[in-house]
C-alpha positions as MATLAB code, in Angstrom:
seq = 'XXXXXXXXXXXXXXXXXXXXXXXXXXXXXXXXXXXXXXXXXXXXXXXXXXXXXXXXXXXXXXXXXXXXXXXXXXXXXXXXXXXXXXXXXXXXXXXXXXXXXXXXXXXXXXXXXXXXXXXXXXXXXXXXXXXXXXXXXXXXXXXXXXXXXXXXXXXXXXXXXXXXXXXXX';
ca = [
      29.291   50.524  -18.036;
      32.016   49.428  -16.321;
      35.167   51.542  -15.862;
      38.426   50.002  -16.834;
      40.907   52.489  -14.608;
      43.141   49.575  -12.712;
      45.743   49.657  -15.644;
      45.421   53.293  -15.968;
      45.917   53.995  -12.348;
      48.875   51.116  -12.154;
      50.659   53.212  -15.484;
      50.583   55.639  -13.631;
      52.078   54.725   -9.921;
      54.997   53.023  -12.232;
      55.562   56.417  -14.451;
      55.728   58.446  -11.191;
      57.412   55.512   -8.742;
      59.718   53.859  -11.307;
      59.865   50.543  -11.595;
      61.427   49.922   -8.660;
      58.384   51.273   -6.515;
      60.027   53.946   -4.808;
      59.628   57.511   -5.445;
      61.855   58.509   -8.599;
      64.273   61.199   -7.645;
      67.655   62.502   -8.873;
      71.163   61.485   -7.393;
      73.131   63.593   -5.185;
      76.668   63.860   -3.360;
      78.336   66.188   -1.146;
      81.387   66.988    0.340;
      83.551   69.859    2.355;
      86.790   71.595    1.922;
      89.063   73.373    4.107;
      89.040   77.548    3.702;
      92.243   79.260    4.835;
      93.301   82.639    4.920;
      96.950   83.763    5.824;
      96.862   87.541    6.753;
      99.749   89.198    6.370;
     100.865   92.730    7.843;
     100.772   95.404    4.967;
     104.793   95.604    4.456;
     107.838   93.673    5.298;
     111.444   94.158    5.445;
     113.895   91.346    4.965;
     117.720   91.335    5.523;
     119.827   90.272    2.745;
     122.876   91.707    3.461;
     124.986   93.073    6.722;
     126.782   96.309    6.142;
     130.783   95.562    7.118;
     133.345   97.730    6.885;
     136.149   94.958    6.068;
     139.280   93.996    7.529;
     141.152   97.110    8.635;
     144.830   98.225    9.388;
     144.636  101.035   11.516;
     148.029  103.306   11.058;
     149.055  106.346   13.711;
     147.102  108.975   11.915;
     142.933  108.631   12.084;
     140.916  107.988    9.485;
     137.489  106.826    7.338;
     136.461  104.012    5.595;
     133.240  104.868    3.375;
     131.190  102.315    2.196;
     129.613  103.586   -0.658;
     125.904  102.947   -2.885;
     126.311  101.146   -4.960;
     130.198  101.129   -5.565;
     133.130   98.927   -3.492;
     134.136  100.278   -0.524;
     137.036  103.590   -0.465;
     139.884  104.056    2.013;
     140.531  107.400    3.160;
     143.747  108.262    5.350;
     146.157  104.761    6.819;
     143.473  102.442    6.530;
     143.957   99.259    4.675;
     140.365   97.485    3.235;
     140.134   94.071    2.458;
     137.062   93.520    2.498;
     133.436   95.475    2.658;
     129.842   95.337    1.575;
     126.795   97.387    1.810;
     123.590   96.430    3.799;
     121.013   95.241    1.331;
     117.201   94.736    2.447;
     114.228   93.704    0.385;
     110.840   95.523    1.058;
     107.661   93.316    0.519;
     104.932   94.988    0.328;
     101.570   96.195   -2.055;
     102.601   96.924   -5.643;
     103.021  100.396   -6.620;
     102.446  101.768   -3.130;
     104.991  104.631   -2.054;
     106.438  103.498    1.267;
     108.757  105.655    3.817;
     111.739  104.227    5.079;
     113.747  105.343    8.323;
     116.956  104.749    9.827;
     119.018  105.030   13.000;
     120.179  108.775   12.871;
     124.616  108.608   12.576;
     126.595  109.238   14.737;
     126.133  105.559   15.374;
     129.102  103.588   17.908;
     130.401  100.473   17.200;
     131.678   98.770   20.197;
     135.151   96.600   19.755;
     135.565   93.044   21.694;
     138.474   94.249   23.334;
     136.988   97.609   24.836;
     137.603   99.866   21.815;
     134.376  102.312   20.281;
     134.278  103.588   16.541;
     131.626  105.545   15.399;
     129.653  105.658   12.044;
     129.228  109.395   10.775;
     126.866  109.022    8.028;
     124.936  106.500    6.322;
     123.376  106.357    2.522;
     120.063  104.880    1.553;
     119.145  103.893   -2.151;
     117.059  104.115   -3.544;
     116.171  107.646   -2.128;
     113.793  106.975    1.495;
     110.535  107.645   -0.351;
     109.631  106.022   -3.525;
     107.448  103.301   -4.896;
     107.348   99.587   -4.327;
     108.222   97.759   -7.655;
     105.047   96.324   -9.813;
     106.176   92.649   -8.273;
     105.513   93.942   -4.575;
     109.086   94.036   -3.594;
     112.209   96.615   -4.214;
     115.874   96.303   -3.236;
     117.460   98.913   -0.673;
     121.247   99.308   -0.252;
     122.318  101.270    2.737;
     125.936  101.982    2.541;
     127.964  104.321    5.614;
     131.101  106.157    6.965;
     133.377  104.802    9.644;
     135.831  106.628   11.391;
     138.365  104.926   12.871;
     140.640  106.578   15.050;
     144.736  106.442   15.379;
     146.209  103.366   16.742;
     142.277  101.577   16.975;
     142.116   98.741   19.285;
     142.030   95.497   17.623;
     139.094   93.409   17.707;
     135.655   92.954   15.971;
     133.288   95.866   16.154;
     129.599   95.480   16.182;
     126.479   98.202   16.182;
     122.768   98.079   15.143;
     121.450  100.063   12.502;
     117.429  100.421   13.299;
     115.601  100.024    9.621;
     111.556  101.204    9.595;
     109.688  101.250    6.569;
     105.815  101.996    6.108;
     103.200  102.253    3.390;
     100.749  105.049    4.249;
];
């Protein structure tokens, strides 16, 4: 009997090549993308505002200029205040973390252009130097300050530093 397994064997080399006569086999692609990663540290603190005292008019009797949180600045003795604004920072940071915030301890000196010194006697931080960072990862801090100026003050611009810290434990 003669075996008829030439068209059986040939249906079968085109089911598993394909007609085309290659091995049958799905279709692939590939490709790569660029990863980055920007690591930031834990907390940061931004300046938004300078603290100034004004324009002053310094009389023959000494006195203070208080820049107050959150209201305009107040005049106490022969001064005369144009102008003033507190220091305003924003802290960046983790959301809902309590943070710790530090300043330069007053007395602080301001030294005049022409020679002259006043000093800063106090400074006020809002809100209050330990409380939470808002749920957006950022709160507002105003730091407002007394300046004395003394009788008869040099004229001239006066310029300090106040040293700001802040850190989430």
């Amino acid at each position: 009997m003669k075996r008829w397994t030439g068209p059986i064997v040939g249906a079968l080399l085109v089911l598993l090549l394909g007609p085309g006569g290659a091995l049958a086999s799905g279709k692939s692609a590939s490709a790569t993308a660029t990863t980055t990663a920007n690591v930031l540290n834990g907390v940061s603190l931004v300046v938004t505002g300078n603290l100034s005292f004004g324009d002053l008019v310094s009389g023959s009797v000494a006195g203070n200029v208080t820049v107050p949180v959150p209201t305009a600045p107040i005049p106490n003795g022969p001064i005369v205040l144009t102008q003033g604004r507190q220091a305003t920072f924003t802290i960046l940071g983790p959301a809902n973390r309590h943070y710790t915030l530090t300043t330069t301890a007053a007395p602080l000196t301001l030294n005049g252009s022409n020679g002259g010194t006043m000093s800063v006697t106090s400074l006020t931080v809002t809100p209050v130097p330990s409380p939470k960072i808002g749920s957006n990862g950022q709160v507002n801090v105003t730091i407002g300050a007394r300046l004395r100026v003394g009788a008869n003050q040099t004229p001239g611009t006066y310029r300090g530093t106040i040293n700001i810290n802040v850190t989430v434990p």
